[in-house]
Every structure is written in structure tokens, then in C-alpha cells.
C-alpha positions as CSV (number, residue, x, y, z in Angstrom):
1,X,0.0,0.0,0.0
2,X,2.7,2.5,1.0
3,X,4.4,1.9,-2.3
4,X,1.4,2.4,-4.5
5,X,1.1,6.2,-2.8
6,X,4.3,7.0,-3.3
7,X,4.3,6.0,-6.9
8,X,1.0,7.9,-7.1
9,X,1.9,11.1,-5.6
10,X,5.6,11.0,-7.6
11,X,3.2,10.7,-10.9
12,X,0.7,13.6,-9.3
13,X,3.7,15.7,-8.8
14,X,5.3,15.1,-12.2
15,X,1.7,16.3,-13.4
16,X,2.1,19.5,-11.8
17,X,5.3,20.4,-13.2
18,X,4.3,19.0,-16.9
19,X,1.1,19.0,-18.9
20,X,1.9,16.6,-21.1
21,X,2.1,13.8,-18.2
22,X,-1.2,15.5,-16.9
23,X,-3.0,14.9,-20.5
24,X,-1.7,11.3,-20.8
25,X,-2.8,10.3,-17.8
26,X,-6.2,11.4,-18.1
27,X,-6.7,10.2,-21.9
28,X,-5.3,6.8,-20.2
29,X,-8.1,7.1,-17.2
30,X,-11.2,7.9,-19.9
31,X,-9.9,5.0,-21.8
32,X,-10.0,2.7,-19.0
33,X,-13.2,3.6,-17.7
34,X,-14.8,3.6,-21.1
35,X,-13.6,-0.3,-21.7
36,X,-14.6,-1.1,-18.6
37,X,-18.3,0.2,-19.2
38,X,-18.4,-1.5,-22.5
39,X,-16.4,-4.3,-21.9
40,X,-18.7,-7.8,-22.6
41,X,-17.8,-10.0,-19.8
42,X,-19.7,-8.5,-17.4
43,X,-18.2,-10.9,-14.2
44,X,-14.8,-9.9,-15.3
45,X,-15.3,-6.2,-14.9
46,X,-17.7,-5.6,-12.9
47,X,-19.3,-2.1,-13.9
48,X,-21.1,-1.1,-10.9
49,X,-18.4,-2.2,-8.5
50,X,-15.4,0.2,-10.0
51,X,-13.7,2.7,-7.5
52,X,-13.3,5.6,-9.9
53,X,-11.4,7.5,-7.2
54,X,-9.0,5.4,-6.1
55,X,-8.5,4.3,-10.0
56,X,-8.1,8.1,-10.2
57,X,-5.3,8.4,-7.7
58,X,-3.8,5.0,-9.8
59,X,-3.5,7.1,-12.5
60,X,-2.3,10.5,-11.7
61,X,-4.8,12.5,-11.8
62,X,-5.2,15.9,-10.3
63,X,-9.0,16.3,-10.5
64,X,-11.4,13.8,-11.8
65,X,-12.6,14.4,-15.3
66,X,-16.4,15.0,-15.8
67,X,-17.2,12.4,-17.8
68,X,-20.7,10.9,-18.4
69,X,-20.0,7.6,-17.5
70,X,-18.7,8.9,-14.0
71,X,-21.8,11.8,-13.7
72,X,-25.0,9.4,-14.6
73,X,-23.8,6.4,-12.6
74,X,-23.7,6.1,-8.4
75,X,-20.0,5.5,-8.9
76,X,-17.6,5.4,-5.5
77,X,-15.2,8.3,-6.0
78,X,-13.9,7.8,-2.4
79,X,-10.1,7.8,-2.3
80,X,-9.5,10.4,-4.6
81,X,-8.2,13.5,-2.9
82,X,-7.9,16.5,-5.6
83,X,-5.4,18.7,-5.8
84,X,-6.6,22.4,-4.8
85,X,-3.3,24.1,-4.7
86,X,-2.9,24.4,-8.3
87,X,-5.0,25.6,-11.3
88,X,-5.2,23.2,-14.1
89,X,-5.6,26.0,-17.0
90,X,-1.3,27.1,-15.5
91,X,0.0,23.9,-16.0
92,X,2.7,24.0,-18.6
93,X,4.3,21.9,-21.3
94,X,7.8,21.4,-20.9
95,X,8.2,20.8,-24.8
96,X,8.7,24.7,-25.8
97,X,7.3,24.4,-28.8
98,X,3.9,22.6,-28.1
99,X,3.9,25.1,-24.8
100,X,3.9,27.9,-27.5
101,X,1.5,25.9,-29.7
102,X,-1.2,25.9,-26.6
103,X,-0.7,29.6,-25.7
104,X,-1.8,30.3,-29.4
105,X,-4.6,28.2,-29.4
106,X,-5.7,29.7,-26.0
107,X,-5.0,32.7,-27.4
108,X,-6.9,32.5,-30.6
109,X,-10.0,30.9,-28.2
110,X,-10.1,34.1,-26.0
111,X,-10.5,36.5,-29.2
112,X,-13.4,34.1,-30.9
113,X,-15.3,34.1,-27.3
114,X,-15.0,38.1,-27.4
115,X,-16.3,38.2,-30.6
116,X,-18.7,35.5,-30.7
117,X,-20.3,37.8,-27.5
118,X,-19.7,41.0,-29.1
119,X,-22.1,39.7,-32.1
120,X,-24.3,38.2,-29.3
121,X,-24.9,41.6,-27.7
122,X,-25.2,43.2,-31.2
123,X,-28.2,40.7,-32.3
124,X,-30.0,41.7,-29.1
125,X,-29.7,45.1,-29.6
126,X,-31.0,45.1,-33.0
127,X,-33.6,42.5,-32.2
128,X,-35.2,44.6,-29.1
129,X,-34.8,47.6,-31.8
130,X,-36.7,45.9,-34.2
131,X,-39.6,44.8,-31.8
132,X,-39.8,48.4,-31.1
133,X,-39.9,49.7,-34.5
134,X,-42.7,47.1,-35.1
135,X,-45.1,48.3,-32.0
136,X,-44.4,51.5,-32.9
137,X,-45.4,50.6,-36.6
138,X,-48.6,49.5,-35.2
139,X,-49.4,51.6,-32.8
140,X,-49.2,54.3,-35.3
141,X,-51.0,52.2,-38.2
142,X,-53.5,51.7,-35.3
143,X,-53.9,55.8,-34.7
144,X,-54.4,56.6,-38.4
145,X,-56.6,54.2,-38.7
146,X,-59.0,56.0,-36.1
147,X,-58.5,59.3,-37.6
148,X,-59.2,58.1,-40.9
149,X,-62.2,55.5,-39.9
């Protein structure tokens, strides 16, 4: 037991210092948990029986993933202890070049999201304008109608 927490907080801490080891080691987890779920022998791997947070710690991880197979099934996730002290979104590659690859993705993300809800705000806006042109078109349709009626 005392050896299978070590190795598991030496792979937690490697996660923290590279995102890389982070990403592998949840890709690996998802993969797990989805063969296990779909997995045909049924007595072998027993579905309902799986300790997702101690299979969590197994693996490295630093927060469980929210997954759908984890979510929509009563699934023990005691044993897993996340790690507060550090903001996933910070953690960086140590490869320079794929670090620089992610900040320009993350970069590129930001500026879509800013536009995507500057054209959100701008739709409103001329939606709520157009409603009001169209009571005001009736209202005054409406007010000729009794002069002229």
C-alpha cells in the first residue's frame, strides 16, 4: 500500500510540473473507464463495483474528469483527494514548442469568445430595436386608422 502512494503522488507531482504527463494520464483514465463500461464479460469487470477515485489516484490524476460515465452512474469516488493548490488552466508543457502551440490556441479561443459575444450583444440590440420599431409601426397604423375610420 505504502508503495502504491508514493508512486501515485511522484506521478501527481510530475503532473504538476508537466502537462503533457497530466494529458496522458487522463486520456489513459477515460480510456480505462470507457472499456470497462463497455467491456462484454460482465463478471470480469464488474461495472457497478469500480472505484473511480482510487482508480483516479492509480492514474495520476489531479481532478477527476467530468465524464458521463462517471456523472450518470452512483460510482464510489472515495479515495480520490484533488489537488486544490494548483490551477489546471497554468499547468505548462515542458516541450517549448507545443507550450507555444497551446498559448496560441488559448490565445486565438479568447478573441473568438469576445467576438462571438460581441455579435451576441449586437443581435439583441437590434432584435429589441426591431420589436420596437414594429409596435411602434402598429401603434401608429392603429392611430391613423382611427383618424381616418
Amino acid at each position: 500500500m505504502w508503495i502504491i502512494c508514493t508512486a501515485a503522488s511522484k506521478i501527481r507531482s510530475a503532473a504538476k510540473k508537466d502537462r503533457d504527463i497530466m494529458e496522458k494520464g487522463l486520456r489513459a483514465f477515460v480510456s480505462y473507464v470507457r472499456a470497462c463500461k463497455e467491456h462484454h464479460c460482465s463478471f470480469i469487470f464488474r461495472w457497478k463495483e469500480l472505484e473511480i477515485g482510487k482508480l483516479g489516484m492509480g492514474f495520476g490524476l489531479l481532478q477527476l474528469p467530468s465524464m458521463p460515465e462517471v456523472k450518470h452512474h452512483s460510482l464510489s469516488t472515495d479515495g480520490f483527494v484533488p489537488c486544490e493548490d494548483v490551477k489546471l488552466e497554468y499547468i505548462k508543457f515542458k516541450d517549448k514548442s507545443r507550450e507555444k502551440q497551446r498559448k496560441k490556441k488559448l490565445a486565438a479561443k479568447t478573441t473568438a469568445a469576445k467576438r462571438a459575444k460581441k455579435q451576441r450583444s449586437i443581435k439583441r440590440s437590434n432584435a429589441s430595436n426591431t420589436v420596437t420599431r414594429k409596435k411602434t409601426a402598429k401603434r401608429d397604423a392603429h392611430s391613423i386608422n382611427r383618424r381616418c375610420g
